[in-house]
GUKOLTI-185235 format. One record per residue (C-alpha): residue in three letters; residue number from 1; x negated, y negated, z. Coordinates in pm, whole numbers, always signed. Layout:
<nodes>
NODE/type/seq/X/Y/Z
NODE/ALA/NUM/X/Y/Z
...
</nodes>
This chain:
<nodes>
NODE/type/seq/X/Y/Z
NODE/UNK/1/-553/+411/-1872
NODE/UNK/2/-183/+522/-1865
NODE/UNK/3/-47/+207/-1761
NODE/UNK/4/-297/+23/-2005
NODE/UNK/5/-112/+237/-2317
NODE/UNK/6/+178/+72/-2276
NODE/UNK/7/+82/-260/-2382
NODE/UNK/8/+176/-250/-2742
NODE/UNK/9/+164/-596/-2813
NODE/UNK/10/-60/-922/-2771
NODE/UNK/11/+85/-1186/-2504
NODE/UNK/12/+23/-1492/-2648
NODE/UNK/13/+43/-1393/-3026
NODE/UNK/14/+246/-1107/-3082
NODE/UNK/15/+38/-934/-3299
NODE/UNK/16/-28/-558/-3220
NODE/UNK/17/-300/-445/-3003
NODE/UNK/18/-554/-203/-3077
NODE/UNK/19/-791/+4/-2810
NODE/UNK/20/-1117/-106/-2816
NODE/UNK/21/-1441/-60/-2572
NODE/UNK/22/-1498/-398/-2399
NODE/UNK/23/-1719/-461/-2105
NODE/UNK/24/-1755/-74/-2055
NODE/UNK/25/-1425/+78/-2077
NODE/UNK/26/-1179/+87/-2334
NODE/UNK/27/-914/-151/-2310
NODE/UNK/28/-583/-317/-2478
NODE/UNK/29/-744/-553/-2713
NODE/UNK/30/-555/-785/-2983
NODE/UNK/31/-764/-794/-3311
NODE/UNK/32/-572/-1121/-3411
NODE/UNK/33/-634/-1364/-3114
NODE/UNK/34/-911/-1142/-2933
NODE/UNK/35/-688/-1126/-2618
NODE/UNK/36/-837/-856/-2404
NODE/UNK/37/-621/-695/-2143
NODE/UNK/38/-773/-612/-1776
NODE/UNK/39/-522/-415/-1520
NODE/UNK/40/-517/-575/-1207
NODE/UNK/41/-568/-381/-931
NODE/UNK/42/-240/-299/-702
NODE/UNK/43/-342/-342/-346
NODE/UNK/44/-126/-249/-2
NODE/UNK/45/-106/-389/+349
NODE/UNK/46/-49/-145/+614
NODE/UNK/47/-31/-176/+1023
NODE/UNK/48/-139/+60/+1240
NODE/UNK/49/+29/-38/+1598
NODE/UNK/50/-40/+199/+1910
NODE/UNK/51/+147/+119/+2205
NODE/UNK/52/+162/+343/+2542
NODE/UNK/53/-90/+611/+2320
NODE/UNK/54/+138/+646/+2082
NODE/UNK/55/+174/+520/+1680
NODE/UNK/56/+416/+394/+1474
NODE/UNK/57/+482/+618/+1201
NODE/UNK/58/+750/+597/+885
NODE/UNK/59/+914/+923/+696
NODE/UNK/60/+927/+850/+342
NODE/UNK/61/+1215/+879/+158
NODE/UNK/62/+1066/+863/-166
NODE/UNK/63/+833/+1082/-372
NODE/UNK/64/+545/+1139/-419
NODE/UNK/65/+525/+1271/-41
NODE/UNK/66/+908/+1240/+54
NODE/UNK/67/+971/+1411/+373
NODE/UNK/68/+597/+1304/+488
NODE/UNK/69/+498/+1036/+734
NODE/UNK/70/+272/+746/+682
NODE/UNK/71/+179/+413/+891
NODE/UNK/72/+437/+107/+767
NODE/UNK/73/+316/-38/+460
NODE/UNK/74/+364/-164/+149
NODE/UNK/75/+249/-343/-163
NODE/UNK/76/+148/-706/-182
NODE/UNK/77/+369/-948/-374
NODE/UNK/78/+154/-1193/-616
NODE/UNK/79/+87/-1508/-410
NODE/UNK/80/+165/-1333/-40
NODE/UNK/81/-33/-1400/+212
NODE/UNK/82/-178/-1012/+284
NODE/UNK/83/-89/-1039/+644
NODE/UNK/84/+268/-1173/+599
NODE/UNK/85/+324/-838/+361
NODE/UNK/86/+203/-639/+629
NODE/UNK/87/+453/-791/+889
NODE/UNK/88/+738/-801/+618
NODE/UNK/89/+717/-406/+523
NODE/UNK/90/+700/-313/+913
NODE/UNK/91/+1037/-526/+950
NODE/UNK/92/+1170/-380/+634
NODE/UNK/93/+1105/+3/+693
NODE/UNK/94/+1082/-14/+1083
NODE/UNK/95/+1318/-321/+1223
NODE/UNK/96/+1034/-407/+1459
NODE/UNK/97/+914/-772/+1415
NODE/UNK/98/+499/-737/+1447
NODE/UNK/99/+209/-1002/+1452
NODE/UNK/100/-114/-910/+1312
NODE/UNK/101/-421/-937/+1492
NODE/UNK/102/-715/-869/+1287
NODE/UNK/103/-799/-646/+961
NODE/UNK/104/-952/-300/+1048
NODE/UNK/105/-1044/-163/+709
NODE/UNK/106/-987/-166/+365
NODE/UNK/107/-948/+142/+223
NODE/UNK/108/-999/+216/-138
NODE/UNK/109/-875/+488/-392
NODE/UNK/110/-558/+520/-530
NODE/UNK/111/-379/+847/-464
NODE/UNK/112/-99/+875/-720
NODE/UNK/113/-40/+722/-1011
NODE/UNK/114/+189/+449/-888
NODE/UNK/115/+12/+439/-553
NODE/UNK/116/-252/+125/-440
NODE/UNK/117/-625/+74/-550
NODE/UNK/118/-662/-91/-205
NODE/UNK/119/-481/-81/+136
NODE/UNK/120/-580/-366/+337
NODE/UNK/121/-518/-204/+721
NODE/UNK/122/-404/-406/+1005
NODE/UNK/123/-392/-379/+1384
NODE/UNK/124/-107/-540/+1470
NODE/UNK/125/+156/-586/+1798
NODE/UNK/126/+523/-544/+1845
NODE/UNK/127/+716/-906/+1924
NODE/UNK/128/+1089/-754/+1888
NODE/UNK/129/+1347/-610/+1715
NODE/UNK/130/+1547/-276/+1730
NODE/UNK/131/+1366/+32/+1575
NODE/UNK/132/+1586/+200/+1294
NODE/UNK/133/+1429/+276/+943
NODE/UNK/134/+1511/+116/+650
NODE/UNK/135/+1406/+45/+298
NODE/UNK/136/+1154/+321/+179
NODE/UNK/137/+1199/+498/+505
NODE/UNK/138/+1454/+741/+619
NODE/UNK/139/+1287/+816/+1021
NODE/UNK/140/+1069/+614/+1198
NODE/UNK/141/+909/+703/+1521
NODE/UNK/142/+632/+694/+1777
NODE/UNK/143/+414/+958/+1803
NODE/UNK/144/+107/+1109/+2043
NODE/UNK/145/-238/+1124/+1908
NODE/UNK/146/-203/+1491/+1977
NODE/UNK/147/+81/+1567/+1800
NODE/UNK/148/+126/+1416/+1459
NODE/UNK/149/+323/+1480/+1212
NODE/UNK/150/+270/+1613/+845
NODE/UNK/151/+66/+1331/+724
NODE/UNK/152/+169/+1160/+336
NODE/UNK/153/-182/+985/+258
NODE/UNK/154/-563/+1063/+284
NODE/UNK/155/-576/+651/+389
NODE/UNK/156/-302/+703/+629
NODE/UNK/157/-524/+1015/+811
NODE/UNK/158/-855/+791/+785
NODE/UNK/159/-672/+450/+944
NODE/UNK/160/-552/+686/+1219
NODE/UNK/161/-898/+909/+1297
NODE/UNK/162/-1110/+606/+1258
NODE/UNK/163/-920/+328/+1465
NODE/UNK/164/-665/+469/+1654
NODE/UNK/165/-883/+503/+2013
NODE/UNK/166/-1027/+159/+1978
NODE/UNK/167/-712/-20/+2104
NODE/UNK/168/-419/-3/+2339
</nodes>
């Protein structure tokens, strides 16, 4: 509902909204036009590569979390092919080109207030580049199953316990 305060005015007519209950929760409504607004959910694409036993894991650099470490990921542009977001925020925050090679999960809940409703997980494979964090990250790294670091997300432990000894 936070995010749905903010809308002060109507989108098409200008007029001022008003909160009102529609289809079962109380929304953003404009009394003028009837414009009713519905938040679209945010949803994620993560990867989840394990190569020699190990995983890929990202330090973020940002709060909520900063200091923790989470699997690459990243949020969806409109119109982006969920796959293609994966690969892009592994380049961005790892400098490792991946493929994608199937969907996993997709794991619902959001976490924090600015976090994802959805994280669509990926297994995905290494083609190239040179590993050195960037973008949201400030370490990335491979780790053993064994020894993990201090994890940032509840999705991030789930992806890891639930798929990360079905694939080499």
């Amino acid at each position: 509902m936070a995010r749905e305060s903010q809308i002060k005015f109507c989108p098409r007519c200008g007029n001022p909204i008003i909160l009102q209950e529609r289809f079962g929760k109380i929304r953003p409504v404009c009394p003028q036009c009837e414009w009713i607004h519905f938040e679209d959910p945010k949803v994620a694409a993560a990867v989840l590569i394990k190569q020699d036993g190990r995983i890929l894991l990202v330090r973020r650099v940002n709060e909520p979390y900063r200091g923790l470490w989470t699997l690459p990921a990243g949020f969806i542009d409109a119109g982006e092919d969920p796959a293609r977001a994966a690969e892009r925020e592994c380049l961005e925050e790892t400098g490792l080109s991946v493929r994608t090679k199937r969907v996993l999960d997709v794991i619902g809940g959001k976490e924090h207030e600015h976090g994802a409703d959805f994280v669509i997980l990926y297994q995905a494979e290494v083609l190239g580049g040179t590993l050195s964090p960037d973008d949201d990250a400030d370490a990335v790294e491979w780790f053993e199953i064994t020894k993990l670091p201090p994890l940032a997300f509840a999705a991030t432990r789930k992806a890891i316990s639930l798929y990360v000894q079905q694939f080499d």
